[in-house]
C-alpha positions in Angstrom: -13.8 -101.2 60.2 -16.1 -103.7 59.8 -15.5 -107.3 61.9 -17.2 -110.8 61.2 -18.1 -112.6 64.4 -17.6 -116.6 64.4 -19.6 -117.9 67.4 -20.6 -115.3 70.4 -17.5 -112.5 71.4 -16.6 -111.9 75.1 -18.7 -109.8 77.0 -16.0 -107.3 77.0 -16.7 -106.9 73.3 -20.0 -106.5 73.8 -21.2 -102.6 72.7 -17.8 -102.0 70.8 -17.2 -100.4 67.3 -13.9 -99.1 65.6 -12.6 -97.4 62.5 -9.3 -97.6 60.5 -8.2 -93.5 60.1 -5.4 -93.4 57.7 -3.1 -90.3 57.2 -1.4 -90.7 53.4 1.5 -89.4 52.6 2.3 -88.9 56.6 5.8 -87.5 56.1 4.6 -84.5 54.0 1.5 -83.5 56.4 2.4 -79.7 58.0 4.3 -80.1 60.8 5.0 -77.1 62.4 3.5 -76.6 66.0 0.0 -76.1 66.0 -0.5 -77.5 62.0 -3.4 -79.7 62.5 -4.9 -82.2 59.8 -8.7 -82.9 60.1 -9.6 -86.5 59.0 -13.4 -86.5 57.4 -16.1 -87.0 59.3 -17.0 -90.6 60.8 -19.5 -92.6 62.4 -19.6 -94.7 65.8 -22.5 -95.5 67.7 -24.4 -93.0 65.5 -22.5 -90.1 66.3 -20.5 -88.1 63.8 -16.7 -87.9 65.1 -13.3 -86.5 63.4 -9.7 -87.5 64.5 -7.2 -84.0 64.9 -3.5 -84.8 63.9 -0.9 -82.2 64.6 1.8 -83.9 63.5 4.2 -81.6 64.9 2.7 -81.4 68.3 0.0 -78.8 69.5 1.0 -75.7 71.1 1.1 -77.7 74.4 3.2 -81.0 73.7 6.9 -81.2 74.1 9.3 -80.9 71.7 9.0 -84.0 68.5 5.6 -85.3 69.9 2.9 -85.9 67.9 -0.8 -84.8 69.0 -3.7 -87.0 68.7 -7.4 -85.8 70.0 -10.8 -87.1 69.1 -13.5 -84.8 68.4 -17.5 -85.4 69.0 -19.2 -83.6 66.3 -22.9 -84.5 67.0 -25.4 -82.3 68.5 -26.4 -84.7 71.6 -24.3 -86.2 74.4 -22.7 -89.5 74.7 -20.8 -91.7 77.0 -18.1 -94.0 75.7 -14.2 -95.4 76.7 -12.0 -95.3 73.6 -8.6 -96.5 72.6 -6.6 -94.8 69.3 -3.9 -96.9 68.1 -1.0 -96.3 66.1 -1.1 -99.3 63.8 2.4 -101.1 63.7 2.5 -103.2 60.5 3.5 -105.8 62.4 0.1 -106.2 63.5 1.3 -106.2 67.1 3.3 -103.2 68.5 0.9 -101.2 68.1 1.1 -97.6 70.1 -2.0 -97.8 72.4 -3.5 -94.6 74.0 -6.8 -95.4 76.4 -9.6 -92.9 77.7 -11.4 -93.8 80.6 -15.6 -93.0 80.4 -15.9 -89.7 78.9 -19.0 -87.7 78.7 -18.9 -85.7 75.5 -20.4 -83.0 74.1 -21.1 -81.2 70.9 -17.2 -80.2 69.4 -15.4 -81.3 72.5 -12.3 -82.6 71.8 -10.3 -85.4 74.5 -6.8 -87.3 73.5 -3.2 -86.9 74.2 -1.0 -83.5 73.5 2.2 -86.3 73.7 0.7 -88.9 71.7 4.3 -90.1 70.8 7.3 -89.6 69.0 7.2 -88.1 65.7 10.6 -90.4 65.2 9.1 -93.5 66.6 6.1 -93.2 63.9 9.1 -92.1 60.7 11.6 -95.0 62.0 12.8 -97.5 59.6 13.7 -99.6 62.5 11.2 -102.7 63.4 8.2 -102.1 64.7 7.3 -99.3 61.6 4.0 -97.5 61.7 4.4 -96.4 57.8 3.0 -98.4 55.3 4.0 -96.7 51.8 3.7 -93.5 53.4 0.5 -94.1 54.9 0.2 -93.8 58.9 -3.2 -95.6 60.3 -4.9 -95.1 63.3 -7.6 -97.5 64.8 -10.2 -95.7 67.0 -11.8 -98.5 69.0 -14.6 -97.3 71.0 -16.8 -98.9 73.4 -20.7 -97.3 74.7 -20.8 -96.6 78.2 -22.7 -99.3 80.2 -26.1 -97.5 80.5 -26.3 -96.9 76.9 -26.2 -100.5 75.9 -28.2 -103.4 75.2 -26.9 -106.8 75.3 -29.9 -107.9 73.5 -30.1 -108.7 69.7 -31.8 -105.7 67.6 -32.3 -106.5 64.5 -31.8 -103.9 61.6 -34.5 -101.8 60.2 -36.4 -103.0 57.5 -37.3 -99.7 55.8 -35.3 -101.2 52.8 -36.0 -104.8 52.6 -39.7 -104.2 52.7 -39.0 -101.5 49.6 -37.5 -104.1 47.8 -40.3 -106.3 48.5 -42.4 -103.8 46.0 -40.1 -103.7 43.3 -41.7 -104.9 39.9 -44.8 -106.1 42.3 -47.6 -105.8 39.7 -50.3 -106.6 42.5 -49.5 -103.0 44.4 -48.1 -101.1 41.6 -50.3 -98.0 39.6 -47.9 -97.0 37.2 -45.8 -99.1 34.9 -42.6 -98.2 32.2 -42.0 -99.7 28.8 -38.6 -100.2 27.8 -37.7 -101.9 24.4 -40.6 -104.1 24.7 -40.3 -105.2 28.3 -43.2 -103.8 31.0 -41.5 -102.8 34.4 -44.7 -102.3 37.2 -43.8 -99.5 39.7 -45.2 -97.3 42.6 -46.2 -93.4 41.8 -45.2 -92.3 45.2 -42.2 -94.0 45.3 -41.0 -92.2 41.8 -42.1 -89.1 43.5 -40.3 -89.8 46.7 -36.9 -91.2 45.5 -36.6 -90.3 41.9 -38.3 -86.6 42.3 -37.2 -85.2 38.5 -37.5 -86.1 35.2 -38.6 -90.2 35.9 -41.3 -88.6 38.3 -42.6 -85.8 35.9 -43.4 -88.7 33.4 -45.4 -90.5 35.9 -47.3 -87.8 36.9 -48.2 -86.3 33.2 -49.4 -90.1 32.9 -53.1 -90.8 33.7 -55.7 -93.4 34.0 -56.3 -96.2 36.4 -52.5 -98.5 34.9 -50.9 -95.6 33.2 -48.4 -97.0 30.8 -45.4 -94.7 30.6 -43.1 -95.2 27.1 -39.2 -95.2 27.6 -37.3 -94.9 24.2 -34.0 -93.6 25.0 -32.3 -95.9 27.7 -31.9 -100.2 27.5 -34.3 -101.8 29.5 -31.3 -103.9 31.3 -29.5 -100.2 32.7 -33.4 -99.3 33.3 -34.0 -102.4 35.4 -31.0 -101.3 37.4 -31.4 -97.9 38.0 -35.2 -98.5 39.1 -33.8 -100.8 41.4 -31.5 -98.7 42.7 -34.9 -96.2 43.3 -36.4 -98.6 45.2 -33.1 -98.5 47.5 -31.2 -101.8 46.1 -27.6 -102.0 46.0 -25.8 -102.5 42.5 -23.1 -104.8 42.7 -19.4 -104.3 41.4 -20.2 -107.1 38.8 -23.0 -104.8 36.9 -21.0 -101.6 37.6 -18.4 -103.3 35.7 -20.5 -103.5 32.6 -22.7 -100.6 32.7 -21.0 -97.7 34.8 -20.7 -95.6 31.6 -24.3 -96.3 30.3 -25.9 -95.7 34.0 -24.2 -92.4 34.5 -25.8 -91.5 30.8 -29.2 -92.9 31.8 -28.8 -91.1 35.5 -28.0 -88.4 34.0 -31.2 -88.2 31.6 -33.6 -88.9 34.5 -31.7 -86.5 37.1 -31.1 -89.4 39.5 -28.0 -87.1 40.8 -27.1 -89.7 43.4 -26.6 -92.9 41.2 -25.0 -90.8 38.6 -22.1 -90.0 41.1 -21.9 -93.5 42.1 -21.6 -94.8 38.8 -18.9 -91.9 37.8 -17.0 -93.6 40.6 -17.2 -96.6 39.4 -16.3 -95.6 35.7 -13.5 -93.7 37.1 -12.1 -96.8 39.1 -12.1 -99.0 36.2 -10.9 -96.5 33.3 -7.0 -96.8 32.4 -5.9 -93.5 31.0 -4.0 -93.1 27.8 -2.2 -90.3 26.1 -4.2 -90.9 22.8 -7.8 -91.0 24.7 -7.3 -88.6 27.7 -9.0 -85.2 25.5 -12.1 -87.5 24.6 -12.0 -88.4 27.9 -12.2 -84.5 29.4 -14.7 -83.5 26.3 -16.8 -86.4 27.6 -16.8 -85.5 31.3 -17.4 -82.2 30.2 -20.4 -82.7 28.5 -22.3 -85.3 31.0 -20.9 -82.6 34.1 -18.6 -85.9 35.7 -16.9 -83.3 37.7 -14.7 -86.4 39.3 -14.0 -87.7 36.1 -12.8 -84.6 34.4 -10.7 -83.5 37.7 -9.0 -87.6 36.7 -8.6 -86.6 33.3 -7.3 -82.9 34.0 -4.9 -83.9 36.3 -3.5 -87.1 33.9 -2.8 -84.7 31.2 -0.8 -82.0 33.2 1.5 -85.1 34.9 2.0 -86.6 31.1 2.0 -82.6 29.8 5.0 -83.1 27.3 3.0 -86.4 25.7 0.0 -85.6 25.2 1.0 -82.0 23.7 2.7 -84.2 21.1 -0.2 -86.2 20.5 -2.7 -85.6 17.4 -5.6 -85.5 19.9 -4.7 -82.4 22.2 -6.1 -80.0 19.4 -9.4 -81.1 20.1 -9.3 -80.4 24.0 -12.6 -78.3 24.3 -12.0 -75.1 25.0 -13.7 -73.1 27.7 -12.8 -70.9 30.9 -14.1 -74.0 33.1 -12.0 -76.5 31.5 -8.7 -73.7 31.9 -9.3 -73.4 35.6 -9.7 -77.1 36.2 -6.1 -77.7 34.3 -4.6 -74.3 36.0 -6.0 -75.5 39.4 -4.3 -79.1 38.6 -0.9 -77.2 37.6 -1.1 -75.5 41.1 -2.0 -78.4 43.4 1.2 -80.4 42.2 2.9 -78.0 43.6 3.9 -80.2 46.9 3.2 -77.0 49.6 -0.2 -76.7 48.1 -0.4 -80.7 48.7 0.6 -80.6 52.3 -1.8 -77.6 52.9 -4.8 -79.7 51.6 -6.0 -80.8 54.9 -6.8 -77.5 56.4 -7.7 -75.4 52.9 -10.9 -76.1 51.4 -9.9 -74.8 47.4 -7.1 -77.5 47.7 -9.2 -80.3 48.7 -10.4 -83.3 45.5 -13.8 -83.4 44.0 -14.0 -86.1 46.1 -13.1 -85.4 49.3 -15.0 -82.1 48.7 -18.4 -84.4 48.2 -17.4 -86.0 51.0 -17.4 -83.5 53.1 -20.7 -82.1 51.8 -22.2 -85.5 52.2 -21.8 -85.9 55.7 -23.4 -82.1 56.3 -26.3 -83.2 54.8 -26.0 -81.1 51.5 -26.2 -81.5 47.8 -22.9 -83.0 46.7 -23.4 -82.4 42.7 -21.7 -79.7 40.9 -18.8 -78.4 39.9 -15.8 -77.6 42.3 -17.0 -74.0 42.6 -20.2 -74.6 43.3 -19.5 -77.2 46.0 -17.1 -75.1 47.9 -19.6 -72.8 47.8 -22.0 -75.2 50.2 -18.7 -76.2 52.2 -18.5 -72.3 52.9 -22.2 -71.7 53.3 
């Protein structure tokens, strides 16, 4: 959860961070004792942590209590006082649980086996803790006193100094054409953050100011996604306009990373319709938008009876990857697949899935098959 500071905080704020957790679809989670649900991995302090629900209670808690621990998933120690919260959506009776100084290791676990009331979170009754379904928890956690500086650090500028050499024609030894426009640019920064196809041009390029030809992609989604190389952020306003055209380009200069990030962004701004949804799967077929097709797939088998009346279904592409995308989508609306998602990794989005992958450190492109694979490696 990010906070904006007016003026200087309290010295009791001093060295405290916090995240919002939230559980969707709370009343369907598995609640038997000992079901457990896993939120993805977060960050505090630099340190990778997961919240364990067991909405049902662990195999220790009494009877209709709810379990709540916080893991520490990094590989060094670290000292810290935490608070989880139930979030009331009265934004006041909140259901506070506090930890003293804990020393914690790699996959130790600390919280409460009787949390709270698995009624108290489900009441209708004022305060509620369910917001459309949705329970949230707050972790608020402050750095043990030894760890800290009170001082102002500023942030590392790794990035702002990249920036700095974007379309800098003084330092650069390598420059693109693109539809009549010259864009300067670094060899080893190609070769560093844009290692395929973009690089391989450079490199097959000689002379003192090689000049390197770019026929196939506008030089305004070119401007962008060498920006993005040189580690700038694109803002919602271009993703707006040229998601669909960067996750081509991406695609054509194997920058996997941008290419997922503008598939997101596509996806977030695409309405689906009946008439559209098959070009829409043939198309996220084709460019391997694995998010995009898993959208599409599971649109067409919750409108099934309307779009097999529609004139476009007969051009749904056939092929065995396209059949077990829709039989997997049949299979997870099935609402005990649903409530098994958390703890079964075949059940679990193209999203979340990536997710997963991205905070292991692993290569988050590919289909579903191929990134369970890496979750199971």
């Amino acid at each position: 959860m990010s906070d904006v500071h007016v003026g200087n905080p309290p010295e009791e704020w001093e060295g405290e961070e916090s995240r919002l957790i939230h559980f969707h679809q709370f009343e369907g989670l598995p609640s038997k004792k000992k079901d457990v649900v896993y939120s993805p991995t977060f960050s505090l302090f630099n340190h990778d942590w997961s919240l364990q629900l067991s909405p049902g209670g662990n195999s220790e808690a009494k009877k209709g209590r709810v379990s709540l621990f916080l893991k520490h998933i990094s590989s060094s120690k670290i000292t810290v006082s935490f608070d989880l919260l139930f979030k009331a959506s009265d934004g006041v009776a909140d259901i506070k649980l506090t930890s003293p100084p804990k020393e914690l290791s790699s996959g130790q676990f600390w919280g409460w086996k009787d949390a709270t009331t698995r009624s108290a979170l489900k009441s209708d009754e004022p305060p509620t803790f369910l917001t459309h379904g949705t329970l949230t928890v707050e972790v608020r956690m402050k750095l043990d006193e030894k760890h800290r500086c009170k001082y102002f650090i500023p942030k590392n500028p790794f990035v702002q100094c990249m920036l700095k050499l974007f379309l800098d024609d003084e330092t650069a030894d390598v420059s693109f054409e693109v539809q009549g426009k010259i864009f300067c640019a670094h060899k080893i920064v190609i070769k560093a953050c844009a290692p395929g196809f973009l690089s391989s041009l450079c490199e097959s390029c000689t002379g003192s100011s090689p000049v390197v030809s770019i026929t196939n992609v506008d030089k305004n989604d070119f401007h962008h996604m060498l920006y993005y190389v040189y580690g700038g952020h694109i803002s919602a306003e271009v993703w707006e306009r040229h998601s669909q055209t960067l996750i081509e380009a991406a695609d054509k200069y194997e920058l996997k990373s941008l290419k997922i990030e503008a598939e997101a962004w596509y996806l977030k701004q695409l309405k689906f319709k009946v008439e559209e949804v098959v070009e829409t799967v043939a198309y996220a077929d084709k460019m391997n938008c694995f998010l995009l097709k898993e959208a599409a797939i599971d649109f067409i088998v919750e409108n099934a009876d309307e779009v097999l009346s529609s004139d476009s279904f007969e051009n749904l592409p056939h092929s065995k990857i396209i059949t077990e995308d829709i039989l997997f989508a049949i299979a997870s609306k099935n609402k005990k697949d649903k409530a098994k998602k958390g703890g079964d990794v075949t059940k679990i989005s193209i999203n979340d899935l990536r997710a997963k992958l991205y905070d292991k450190g692993k290569d988050i492109d590919g289909s579903r098959k191929m990134l369970i694979g890496r979750l199971k490696e």
